[in-house]
TORMARDO-662573 format. One line per 2 residues: number of its first residue (from 1); their letters; for each residue x, y, z of N, C-alpha, C, O. Coordinates in pm, 1 decimal, always signed. Layout:
NUM = a = X:Y:Z:X:Y:Z:X:Y:Z:X:Y:Z | ...
END
This chain:
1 = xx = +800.2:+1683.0:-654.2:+734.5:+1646.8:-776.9:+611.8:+1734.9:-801.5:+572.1:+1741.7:-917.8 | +538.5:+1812.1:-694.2:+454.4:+1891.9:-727.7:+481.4:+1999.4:-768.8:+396.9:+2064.0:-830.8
3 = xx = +594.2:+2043.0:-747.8:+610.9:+2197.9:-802.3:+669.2:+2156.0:-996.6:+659.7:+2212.1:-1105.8 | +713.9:+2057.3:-955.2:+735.3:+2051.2:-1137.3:+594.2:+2019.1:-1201.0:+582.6:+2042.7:-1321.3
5 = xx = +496.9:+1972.9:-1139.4:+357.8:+1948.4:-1193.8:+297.3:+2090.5:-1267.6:+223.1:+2105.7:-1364.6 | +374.3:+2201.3:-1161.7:+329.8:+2320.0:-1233.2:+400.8:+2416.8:-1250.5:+385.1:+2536.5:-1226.3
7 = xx = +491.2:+2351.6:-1299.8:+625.7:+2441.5:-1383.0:+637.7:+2415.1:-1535.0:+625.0:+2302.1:-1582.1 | +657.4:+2501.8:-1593.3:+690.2:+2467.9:-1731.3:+850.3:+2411.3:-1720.5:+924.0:+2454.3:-1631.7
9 = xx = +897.6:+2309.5:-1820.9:+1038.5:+2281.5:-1816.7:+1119.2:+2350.4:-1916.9:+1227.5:+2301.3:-1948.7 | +1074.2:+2470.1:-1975.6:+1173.2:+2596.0:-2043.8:+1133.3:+2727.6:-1944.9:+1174.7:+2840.7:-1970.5
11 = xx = +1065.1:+2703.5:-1852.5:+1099.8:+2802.9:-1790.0:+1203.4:+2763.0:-1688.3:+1311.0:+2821.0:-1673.5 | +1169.8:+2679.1:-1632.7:+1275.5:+2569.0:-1558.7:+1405.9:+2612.0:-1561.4:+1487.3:+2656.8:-1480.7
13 = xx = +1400.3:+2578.2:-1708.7:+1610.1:+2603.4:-1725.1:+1625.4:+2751.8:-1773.2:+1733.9:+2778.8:-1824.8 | +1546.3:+2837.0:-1765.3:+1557.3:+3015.5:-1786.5:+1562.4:+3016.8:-1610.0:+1670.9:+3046.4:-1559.8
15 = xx = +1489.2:+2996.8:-1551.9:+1499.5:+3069.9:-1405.7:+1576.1:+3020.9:-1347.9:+1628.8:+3103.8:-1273.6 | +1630.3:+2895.5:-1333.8:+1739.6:+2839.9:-1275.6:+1842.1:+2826.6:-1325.8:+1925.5:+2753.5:-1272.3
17 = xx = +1870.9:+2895.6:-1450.1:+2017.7:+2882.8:-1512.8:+2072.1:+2759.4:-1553.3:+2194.5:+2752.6:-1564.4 | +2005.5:+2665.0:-1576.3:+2001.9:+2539.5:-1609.0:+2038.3:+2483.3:-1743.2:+1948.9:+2493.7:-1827.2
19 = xx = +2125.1:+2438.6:-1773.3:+2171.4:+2372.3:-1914.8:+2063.6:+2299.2:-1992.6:+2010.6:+2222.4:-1912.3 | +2004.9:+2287.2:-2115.1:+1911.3:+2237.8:-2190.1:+1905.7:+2073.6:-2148.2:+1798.7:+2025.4:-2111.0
21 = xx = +2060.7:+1969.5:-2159.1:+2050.5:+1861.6:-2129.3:+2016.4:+1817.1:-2001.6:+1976.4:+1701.2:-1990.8 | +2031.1:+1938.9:-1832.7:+1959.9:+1903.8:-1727.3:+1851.0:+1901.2:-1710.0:+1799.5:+1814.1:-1640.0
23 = xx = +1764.2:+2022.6:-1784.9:+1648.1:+2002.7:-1796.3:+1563.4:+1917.2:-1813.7:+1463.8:+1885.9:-1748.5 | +1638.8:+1852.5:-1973.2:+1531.0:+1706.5:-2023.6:+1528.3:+1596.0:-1921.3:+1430.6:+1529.9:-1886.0
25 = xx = +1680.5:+1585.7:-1870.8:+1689.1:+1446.7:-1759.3:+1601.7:+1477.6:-1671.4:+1544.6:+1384.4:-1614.8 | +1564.8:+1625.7:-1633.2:+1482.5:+1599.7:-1503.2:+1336.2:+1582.8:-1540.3:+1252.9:+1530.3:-1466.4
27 = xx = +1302.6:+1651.3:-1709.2:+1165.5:+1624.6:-1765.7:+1156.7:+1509.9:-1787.5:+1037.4:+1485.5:-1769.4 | +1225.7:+1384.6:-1826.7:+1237.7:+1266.0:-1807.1:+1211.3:+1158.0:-1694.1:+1143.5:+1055.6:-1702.2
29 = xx = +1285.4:+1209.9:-1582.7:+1236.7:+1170.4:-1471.4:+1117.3:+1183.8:-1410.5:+1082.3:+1097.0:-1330.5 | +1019.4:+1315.3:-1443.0:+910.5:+1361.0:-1397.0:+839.9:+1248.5:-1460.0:+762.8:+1173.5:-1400.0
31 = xx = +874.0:+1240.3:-1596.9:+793.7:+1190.8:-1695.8:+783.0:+1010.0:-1623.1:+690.1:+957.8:-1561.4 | +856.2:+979.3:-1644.8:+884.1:+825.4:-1559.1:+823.7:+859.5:-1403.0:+830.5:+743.6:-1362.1
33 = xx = +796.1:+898.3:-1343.8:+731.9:+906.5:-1245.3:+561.9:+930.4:-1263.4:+475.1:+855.0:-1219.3 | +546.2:+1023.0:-1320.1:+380.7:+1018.4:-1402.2:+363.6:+878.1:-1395.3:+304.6:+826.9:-1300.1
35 = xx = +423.7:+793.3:-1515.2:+410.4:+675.6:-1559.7:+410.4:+617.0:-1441.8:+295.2:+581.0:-1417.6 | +480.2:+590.6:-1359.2:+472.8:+501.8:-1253.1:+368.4:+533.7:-1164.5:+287.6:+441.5:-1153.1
37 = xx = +347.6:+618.3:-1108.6:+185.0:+668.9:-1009.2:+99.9:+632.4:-1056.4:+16.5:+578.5:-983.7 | +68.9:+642.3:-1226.7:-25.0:+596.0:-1307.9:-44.7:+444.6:-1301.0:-158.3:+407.4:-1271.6
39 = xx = +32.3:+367.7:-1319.7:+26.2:+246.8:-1302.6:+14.0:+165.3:-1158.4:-39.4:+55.9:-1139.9 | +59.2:+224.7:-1092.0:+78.7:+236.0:-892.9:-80.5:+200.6:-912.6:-145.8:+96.6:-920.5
41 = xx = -117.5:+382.5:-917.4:-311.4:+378.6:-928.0:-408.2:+296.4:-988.4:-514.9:+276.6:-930.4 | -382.6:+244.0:-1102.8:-465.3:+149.0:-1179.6:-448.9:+21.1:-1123.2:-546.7:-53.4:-1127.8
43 = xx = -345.1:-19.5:-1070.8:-298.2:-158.9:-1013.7:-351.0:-169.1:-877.1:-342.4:-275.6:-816.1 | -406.8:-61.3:-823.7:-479.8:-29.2:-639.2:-572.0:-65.1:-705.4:-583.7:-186.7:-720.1
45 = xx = -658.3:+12.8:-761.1:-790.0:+10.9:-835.4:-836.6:-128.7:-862.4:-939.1:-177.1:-814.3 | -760.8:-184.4:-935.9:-819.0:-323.2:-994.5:-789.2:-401.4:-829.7:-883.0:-474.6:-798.4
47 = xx = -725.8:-398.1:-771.5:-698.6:-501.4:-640.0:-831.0:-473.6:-570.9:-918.3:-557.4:-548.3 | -834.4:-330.8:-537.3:-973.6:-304.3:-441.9:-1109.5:-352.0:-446.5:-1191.8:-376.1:-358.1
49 = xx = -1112.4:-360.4:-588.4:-1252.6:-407.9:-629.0:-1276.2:-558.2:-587.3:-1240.5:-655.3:-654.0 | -1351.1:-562.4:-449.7:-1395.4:-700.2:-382.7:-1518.6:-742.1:-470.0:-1605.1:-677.0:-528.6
51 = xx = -1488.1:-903.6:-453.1:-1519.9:-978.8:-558.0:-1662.2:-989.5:-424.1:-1665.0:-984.4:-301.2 | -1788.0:-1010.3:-559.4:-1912.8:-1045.7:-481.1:-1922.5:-1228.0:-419.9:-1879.5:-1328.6:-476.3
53 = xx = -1973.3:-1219.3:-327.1:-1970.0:-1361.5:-306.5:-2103.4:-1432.7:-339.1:-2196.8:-1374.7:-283.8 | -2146.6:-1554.1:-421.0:-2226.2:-1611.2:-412.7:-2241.5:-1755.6:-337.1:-2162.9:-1849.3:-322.3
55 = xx = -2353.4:-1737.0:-302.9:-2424.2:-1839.4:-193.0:-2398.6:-1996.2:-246.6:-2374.9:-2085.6:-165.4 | -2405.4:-2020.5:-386.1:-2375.2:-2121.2:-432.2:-2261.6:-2196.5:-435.4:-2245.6:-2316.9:-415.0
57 = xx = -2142.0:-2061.5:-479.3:-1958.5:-2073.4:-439.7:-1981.1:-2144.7:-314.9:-1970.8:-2267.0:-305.6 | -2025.5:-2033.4:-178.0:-2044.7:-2066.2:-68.0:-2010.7:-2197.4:-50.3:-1904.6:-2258.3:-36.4
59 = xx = -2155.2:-2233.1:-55.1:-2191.0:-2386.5:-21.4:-2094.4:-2488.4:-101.6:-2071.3:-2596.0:-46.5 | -2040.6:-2464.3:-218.2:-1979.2:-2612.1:-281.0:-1838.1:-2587.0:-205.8:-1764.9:-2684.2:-187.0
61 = xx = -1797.2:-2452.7:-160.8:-1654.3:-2463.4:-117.7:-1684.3:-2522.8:+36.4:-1630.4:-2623.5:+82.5 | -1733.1:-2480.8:+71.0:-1766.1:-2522.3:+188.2:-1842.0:-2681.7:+241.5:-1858.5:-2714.5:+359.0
63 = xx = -1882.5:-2769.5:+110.5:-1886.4:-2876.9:+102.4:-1749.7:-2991.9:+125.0:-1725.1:-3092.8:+191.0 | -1675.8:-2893.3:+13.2:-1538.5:-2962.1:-27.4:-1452.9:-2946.3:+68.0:-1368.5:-3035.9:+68.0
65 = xx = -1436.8:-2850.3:+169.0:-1402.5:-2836.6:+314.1:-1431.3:-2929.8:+381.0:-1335.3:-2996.0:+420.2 | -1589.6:-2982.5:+429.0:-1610.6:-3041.3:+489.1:-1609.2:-3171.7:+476.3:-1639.6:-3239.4:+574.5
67 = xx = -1566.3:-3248.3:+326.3:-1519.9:-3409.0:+338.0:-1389.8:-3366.4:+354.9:-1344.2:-3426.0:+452.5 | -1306.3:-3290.2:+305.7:-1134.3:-3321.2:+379.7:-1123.9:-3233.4:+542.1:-1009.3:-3201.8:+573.9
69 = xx = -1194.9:-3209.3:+604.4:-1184.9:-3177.2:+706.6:-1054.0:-3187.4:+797.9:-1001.9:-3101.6:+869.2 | -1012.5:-3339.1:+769.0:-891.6:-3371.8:+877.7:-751.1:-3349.4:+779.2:-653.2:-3423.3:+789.6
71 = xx = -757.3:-3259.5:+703.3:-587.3:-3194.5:+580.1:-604.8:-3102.9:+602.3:-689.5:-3055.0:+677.7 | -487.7:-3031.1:+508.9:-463.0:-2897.7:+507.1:-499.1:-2916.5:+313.7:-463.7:-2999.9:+230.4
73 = xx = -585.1:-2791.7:+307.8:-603.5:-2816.3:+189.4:-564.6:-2630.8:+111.8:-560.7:-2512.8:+146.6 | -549.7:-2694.0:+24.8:-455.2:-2596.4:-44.8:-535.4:-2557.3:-188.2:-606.6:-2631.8:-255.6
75 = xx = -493.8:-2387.7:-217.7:-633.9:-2337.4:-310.9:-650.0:-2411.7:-423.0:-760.4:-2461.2:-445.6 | -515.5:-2436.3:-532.7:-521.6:-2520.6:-643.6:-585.4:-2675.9:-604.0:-578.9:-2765.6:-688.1
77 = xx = -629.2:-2692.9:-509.0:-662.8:-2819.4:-506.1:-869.9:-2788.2:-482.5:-959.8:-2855.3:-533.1 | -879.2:-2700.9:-416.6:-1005.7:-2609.5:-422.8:-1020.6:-2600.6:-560.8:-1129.7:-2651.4:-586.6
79 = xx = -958.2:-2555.9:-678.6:-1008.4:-2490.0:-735.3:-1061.3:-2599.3:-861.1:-1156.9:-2597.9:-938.7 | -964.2:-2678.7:-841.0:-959.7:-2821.6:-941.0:-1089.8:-2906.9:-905.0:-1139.2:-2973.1:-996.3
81 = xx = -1151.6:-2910.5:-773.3:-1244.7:-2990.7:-701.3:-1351.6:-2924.7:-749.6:-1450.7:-2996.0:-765.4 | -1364.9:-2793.6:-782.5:-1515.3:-2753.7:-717.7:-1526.2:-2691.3:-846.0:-1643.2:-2696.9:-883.8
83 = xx = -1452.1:-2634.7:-927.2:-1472.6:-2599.8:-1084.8:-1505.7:-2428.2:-1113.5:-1543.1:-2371.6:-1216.2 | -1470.5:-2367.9:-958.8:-1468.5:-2231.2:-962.5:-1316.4:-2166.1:-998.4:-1211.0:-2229.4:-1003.7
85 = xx = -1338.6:-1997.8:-1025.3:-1212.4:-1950.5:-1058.2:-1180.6:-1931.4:-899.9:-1258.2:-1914.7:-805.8 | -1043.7:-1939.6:-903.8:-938.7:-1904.9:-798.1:-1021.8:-1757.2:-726.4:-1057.6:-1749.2:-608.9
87 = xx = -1037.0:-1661.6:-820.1:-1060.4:-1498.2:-741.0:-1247.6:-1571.6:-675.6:-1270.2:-1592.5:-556.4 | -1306.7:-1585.6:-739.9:-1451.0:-1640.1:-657.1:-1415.6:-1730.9:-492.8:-1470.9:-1694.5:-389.0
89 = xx = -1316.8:-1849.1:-497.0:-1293.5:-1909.0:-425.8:-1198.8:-1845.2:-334.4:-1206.2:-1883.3:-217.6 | -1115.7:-1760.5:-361.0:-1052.3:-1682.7:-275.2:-1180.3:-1580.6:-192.2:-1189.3:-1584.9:-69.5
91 = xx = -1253.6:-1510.9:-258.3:-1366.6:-1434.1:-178.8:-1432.3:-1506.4:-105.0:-1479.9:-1438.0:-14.3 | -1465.0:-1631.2:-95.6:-1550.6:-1741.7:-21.2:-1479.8:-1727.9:+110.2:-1524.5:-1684.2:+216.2
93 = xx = -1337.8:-1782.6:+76.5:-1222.8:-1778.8:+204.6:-1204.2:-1715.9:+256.2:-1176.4:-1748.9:+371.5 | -1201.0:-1542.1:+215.3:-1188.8:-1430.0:+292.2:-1296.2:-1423.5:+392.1:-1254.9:-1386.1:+501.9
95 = xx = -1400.9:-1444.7:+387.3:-1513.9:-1412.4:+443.9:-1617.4:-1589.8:+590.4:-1692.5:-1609.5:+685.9 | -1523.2:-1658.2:+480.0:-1580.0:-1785.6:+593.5:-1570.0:-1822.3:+680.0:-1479.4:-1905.6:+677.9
97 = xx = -1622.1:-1809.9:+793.5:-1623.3:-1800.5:+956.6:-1560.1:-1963.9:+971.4:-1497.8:-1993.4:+1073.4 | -1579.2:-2054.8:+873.4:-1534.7:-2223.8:+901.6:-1436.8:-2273.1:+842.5:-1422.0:-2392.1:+814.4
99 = xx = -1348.7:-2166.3:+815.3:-1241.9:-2123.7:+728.7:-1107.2:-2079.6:+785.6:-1121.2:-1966.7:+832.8 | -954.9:-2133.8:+802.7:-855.5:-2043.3:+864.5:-747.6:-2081.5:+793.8:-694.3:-2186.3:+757.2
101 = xx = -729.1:-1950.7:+784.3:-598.9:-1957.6:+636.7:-449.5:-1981.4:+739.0:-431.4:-1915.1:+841.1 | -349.4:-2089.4:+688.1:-239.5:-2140.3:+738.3:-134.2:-2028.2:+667.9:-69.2:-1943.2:+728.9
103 = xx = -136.1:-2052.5:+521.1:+0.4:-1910.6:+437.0:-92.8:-1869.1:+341.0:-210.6:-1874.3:+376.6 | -73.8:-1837.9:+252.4:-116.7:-1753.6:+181.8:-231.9:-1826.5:+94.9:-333.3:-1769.4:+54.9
105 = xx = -200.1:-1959.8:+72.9:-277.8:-2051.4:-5.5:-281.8:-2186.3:+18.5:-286.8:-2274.9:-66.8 | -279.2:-2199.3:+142.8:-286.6:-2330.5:+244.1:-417.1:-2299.3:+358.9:-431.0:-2183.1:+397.2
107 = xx = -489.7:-2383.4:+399.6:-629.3:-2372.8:+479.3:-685.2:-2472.5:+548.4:-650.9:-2574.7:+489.0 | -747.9:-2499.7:+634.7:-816.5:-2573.2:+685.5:-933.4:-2531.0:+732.2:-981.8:-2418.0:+739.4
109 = xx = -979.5:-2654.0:+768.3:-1181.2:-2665.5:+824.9:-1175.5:-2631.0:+956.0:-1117.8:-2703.0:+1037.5 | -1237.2:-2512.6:+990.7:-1261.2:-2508.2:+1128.5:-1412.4:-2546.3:+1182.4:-1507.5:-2487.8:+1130.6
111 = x = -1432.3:-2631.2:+1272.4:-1557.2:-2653.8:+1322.4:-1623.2:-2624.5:+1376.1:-1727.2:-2689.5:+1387.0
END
């Protein structure tokens, strides 16, 4: 894919003897691949960006932990309790030492 990055696609089908309709399919394909890396990249980008944690999140998630202590408590039920968004309350969890994630969105109180 890099050498077509810097190929023209009419020189393409002059130096390789290439029929006009192979050409486009493969300028097509390049083209759909652009598109896809592009979107690949923007979709890393937005994931990477770690959410800041505040001290306040902190403490109310970590309140609401500590009366169900003896369940397994699960994020939609976090998120309904304590009146934060899911991505804030997920950053709380990533980072809370009194915190241990069971699947992906199941948790309990560690003491």
């Amino acid at each position: 894919m890099d050498d077509l990055a810097r190929c023209s696609f009419e020189e393409l089908g002059i130096a390789a003897d290439l029929s006009v309709g192979i050409v486009s399919r493969i300028q097509a394909v390049y083209r759909a691949y652009q598109k896809s890396n592009f979107i690949e990249s923007t979709l890393v980008k937005k994931a990477a960006a770690p959410q800041a944690v505040k001290e306040e999140d902190s403490a109310v998630v970590e309140a609401y932990f500590r009366t169900n202590a003896s369940k397994l408590i699960h994020m939609n039920e976090i998120v309904r309790a304590t009146g934060l968004k899911k991505a804030a309350v997920a950053a709380v969890l990533a980072k809370a030492p009194w915190c241990r994630e069971v699947d992906g969105s199941t948790y309990f109180y560690q003491q």
